[in-house]
N, C-alpha and C positions, 0 to 999 in steps of 0.2 A: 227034488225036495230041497228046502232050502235049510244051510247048516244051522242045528241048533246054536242060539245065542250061548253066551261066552258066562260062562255063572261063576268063574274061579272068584273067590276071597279078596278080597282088597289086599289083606294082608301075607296072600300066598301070592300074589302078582307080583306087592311091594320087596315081598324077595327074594324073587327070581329076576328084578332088576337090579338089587343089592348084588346079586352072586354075581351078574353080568358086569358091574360097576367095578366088584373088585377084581375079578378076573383081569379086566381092562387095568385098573390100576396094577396090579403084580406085574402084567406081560412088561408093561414099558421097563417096569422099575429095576426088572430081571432083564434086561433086553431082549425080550422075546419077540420081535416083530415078526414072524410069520404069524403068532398065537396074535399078536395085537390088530394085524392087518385084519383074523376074521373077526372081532367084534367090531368093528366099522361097516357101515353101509358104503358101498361101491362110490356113491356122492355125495358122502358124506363132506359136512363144511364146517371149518372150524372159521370162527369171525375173532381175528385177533385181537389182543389188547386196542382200546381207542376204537375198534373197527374202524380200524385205516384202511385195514386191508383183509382179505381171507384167504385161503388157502383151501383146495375143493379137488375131491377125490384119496380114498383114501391111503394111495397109493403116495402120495403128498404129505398126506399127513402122516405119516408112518414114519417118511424120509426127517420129518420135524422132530420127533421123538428120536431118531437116532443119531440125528444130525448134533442134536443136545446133549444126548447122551456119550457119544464120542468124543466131543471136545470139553466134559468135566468128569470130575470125580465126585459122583453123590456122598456126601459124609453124616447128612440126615435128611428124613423126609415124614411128616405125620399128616394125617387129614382127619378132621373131626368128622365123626358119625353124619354121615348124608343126611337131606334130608328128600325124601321121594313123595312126589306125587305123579299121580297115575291118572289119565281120562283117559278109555280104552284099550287101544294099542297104543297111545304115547304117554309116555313117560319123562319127567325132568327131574335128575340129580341135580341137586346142588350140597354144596361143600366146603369148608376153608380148608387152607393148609399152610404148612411152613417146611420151605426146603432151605436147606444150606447144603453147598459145594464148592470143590476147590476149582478152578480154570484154571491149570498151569500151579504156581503156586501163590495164587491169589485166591482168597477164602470171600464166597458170597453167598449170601443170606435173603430171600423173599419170603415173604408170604402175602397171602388172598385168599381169591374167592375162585371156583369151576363152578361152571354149568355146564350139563349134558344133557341134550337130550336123545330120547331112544325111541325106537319104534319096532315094535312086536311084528316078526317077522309071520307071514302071513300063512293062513288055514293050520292052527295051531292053539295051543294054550298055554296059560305063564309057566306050569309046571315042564311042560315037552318043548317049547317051541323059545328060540335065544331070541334076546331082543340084538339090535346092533344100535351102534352109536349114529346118529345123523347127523347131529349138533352140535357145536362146543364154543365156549366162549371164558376168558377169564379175566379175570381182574389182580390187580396188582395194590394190595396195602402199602398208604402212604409209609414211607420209613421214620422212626420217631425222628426231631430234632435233634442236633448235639446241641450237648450243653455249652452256653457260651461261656468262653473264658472270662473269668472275672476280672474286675477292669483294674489296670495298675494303678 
């Protein structure tokens, strides 16, 4: 007999990908990479800035978060309220944020935009069953201008 179809709530899916989201977010920010390794998918790909380049497996991308993580001092980090859409089993957060950190003692400042997407791990429901990360990608906010010196 085949499983009955999937009837959770839009809005009980929408979050139990929230809880996954932030989970994902804490683990790094706490450096908890063994906690961060399980919410990624095993192939999971991140497409970096520009999509020059990517980086695939999550075992890779783990090493990226630590790798960041060990060579600064986080001194702030905020992300605005997600916003989640769901078709099925997949899912796409998206996000802005604004980090500032120290490198040594050099003080730097970004913000943007993440994208994530997830996919609902399989014979399961949003309430029991974790989604993992597959996808990611982000973007980088222009920095404002300085102001020019005014002219002699």
């Amino acid at each position: 007999m085949p499983d009955a179809p999937n009837l959770t709530s839009p809005s009980v899916t929408r979050e139990a990908v929230r809880r996954t989201f932030s989970q994902l977010s804490a683990a790094w920010q706490a450096r908890r990479y063994n906690e961060l390794a399980t919410l990624l998918a095993d192939d999971m790909v991140f497409a970096l800035p520009g999509f020059g380049s990517r980086l695939v497996g999550a075992p890779a991308i783990v090493a990226s978060y630590r790798e960041f993580m060990e060579r600064v001092t986080l001194t702030a980090y905020r992300e605005e309220s997600p916003q989640i859409d769901v078709w099925g089993d997949t899912a796409v957060v998206s996000y802005r944020w604004e980090m500032a950190w120290l490198a040594g003692e050099v003080a730097n400042a970004e913000s943007g935009h993440d994208v994530f997407v997830f996919r609902r791990t399989p014979n399961g429901d949003a309430e029991t069953t974790p989604w993992l990360a597959v996808w990611r990608t982000m973007t980088f906010q222009p920095s404002a201008p300085s102001p020019s010196a005014p002219a002699a």
